[in-house]
C-alpha positions in Angstrom: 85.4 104.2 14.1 82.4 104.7 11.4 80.4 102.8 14.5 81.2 105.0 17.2 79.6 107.9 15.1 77.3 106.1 14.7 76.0 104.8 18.0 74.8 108.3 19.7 72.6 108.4 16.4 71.0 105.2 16.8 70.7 106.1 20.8 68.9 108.9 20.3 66.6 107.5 17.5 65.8 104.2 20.1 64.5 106.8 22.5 62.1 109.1 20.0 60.4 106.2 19.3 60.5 104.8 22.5 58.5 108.1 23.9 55.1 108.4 22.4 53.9 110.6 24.5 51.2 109.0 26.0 49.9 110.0 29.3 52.1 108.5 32.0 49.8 106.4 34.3 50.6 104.5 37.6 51.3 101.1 38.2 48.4 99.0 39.6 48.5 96.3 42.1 50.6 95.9 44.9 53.5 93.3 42.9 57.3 93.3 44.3 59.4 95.8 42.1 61.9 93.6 43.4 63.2 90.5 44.5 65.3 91.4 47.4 67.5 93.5 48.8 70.8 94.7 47.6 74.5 93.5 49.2 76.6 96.1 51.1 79.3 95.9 48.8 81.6 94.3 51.6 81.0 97.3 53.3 81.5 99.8 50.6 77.9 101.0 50.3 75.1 101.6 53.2 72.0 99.8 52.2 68.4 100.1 54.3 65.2 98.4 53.8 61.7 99.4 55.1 58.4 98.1 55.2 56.1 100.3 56.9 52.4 101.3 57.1 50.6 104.1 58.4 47.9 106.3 58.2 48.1 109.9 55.5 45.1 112.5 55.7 44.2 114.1 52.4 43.3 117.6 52.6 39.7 116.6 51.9 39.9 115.1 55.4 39.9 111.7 54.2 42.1 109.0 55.5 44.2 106.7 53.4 46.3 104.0 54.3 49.7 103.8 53.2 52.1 100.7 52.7 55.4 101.8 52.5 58.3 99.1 51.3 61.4 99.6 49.7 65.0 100.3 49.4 67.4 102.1 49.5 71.7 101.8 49.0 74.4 104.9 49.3 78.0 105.1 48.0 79.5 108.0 49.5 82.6 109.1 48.2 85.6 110.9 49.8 88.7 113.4 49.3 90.8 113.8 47.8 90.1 115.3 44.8 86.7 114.3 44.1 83.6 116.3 43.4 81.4 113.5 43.8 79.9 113.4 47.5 76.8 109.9 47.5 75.4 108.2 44.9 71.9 106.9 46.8 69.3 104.7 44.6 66.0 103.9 45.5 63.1 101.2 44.7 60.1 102.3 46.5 56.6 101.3 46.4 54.1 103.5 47.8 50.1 101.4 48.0 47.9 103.9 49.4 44.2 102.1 50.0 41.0 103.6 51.0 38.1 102.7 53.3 36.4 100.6 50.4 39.8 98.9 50.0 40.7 100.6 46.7 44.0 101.1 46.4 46.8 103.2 44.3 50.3 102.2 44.0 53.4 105.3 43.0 56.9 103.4 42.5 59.4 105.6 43.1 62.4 104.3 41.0 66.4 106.3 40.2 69.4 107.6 41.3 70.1 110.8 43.0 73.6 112.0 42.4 75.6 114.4 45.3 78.3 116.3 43.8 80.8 119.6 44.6 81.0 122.2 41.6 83.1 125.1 43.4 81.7 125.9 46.5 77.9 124.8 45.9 76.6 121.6 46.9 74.5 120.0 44.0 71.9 117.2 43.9 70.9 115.4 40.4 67.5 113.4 40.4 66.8 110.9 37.9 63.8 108.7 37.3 60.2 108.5 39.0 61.2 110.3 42.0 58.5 111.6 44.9 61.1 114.1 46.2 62.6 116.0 43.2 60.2 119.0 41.9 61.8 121.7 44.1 64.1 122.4 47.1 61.8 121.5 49.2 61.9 117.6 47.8 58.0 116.9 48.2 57.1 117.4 44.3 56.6 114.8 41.5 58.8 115.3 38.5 59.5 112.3 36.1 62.5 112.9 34.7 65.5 114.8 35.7 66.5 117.5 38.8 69.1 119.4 39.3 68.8 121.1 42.7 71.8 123.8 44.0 71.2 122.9 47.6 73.9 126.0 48.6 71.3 128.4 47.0 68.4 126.5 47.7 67.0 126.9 44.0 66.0 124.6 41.4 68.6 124.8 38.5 66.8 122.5 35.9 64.1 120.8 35.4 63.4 118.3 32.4 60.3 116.0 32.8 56.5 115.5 33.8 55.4 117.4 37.1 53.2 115.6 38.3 52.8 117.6 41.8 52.5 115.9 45.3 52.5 112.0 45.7 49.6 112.4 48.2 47.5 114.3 46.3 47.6 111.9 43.2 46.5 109.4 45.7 44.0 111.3 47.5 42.6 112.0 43.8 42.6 108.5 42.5 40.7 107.4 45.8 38.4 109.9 47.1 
């Protein structure tokens, strides 16, 4: 019993001094974040894989390339009785290279959570997350999101913004 106590102390101590606060910097290189991808759960979960490539503008004008390749699996839950609507979690990797063949790699890594509470429609976003900043899901925040999608507002917000994938590329390679 004395352990139990004990164990959110030592939790929380673990993670102070994991945090030092230093600046949070991207990734380089364009290595696998993982090493395939995930089962369907005998058909309990939907799971989709991508690997794409196409061209992004910067709002200098500049063209970038961007590689595209990840993952993605959903557990959607049903009634009766249960507030919890899709569990989705993602493993992205985002390499953005310029003319000169520079490049600047974004892994977008966590969980976003669906759930009911009365009769709003909530979204939780955990992790390093492209889509989570606002309502509008196209702002940086690492950390955690809670988003009332019935209202359309951004209920809390704990973590680094970070602001627009894009532009963190187009700054790192123009």
């Amino acid at each position: 019993m004395r352990m139990m106590r004990l164990f959110p102390c030592v939790l929380v101590a673990v993670l102070l001094v994991g945090c030092d606060g230093a600046p949070l910097e991207p990734v380089s290189g364009d290595q696998p974040l993982f090493s395939g991808v995930p089962a369907d759960g005998h058909g309990n979960k939907a799971v989709f894989d991508w690997d794409d490539t196409y061209p992004v503008t910067c709002g200098s004008g500049e063209e970038l390339t961007l590689h595209d390749v990840g993952w993605a699996q959903f557990k959607f839950f049903g009634p009766p009785n249960n507030r919890n609507v899709e569990l989705g979690v993602f493993h992205i990797v985002l390499t953005y290279a310029n003319a000169d063949g520079d490049t600047w790699v974004w892994r977008d890594v966590g969980p976003d959570h669906v759930y009911v509470d009365g009769d709003e429609i909530f979204v939780t976003i955990t992790g390093r997350s492209t889509a989570s900043g606002n309502i509008d899901r196209d702002v940086i925040v690492v950390g955690h999101v809670v988003l009332n999608l019935t209202s359309g507002e951004v209920v809390f917000v704990a973590g680094r913004e970070l602001g627009t994938v894009l532009d963190l590329a187009c700054d790192a390679l123009t």
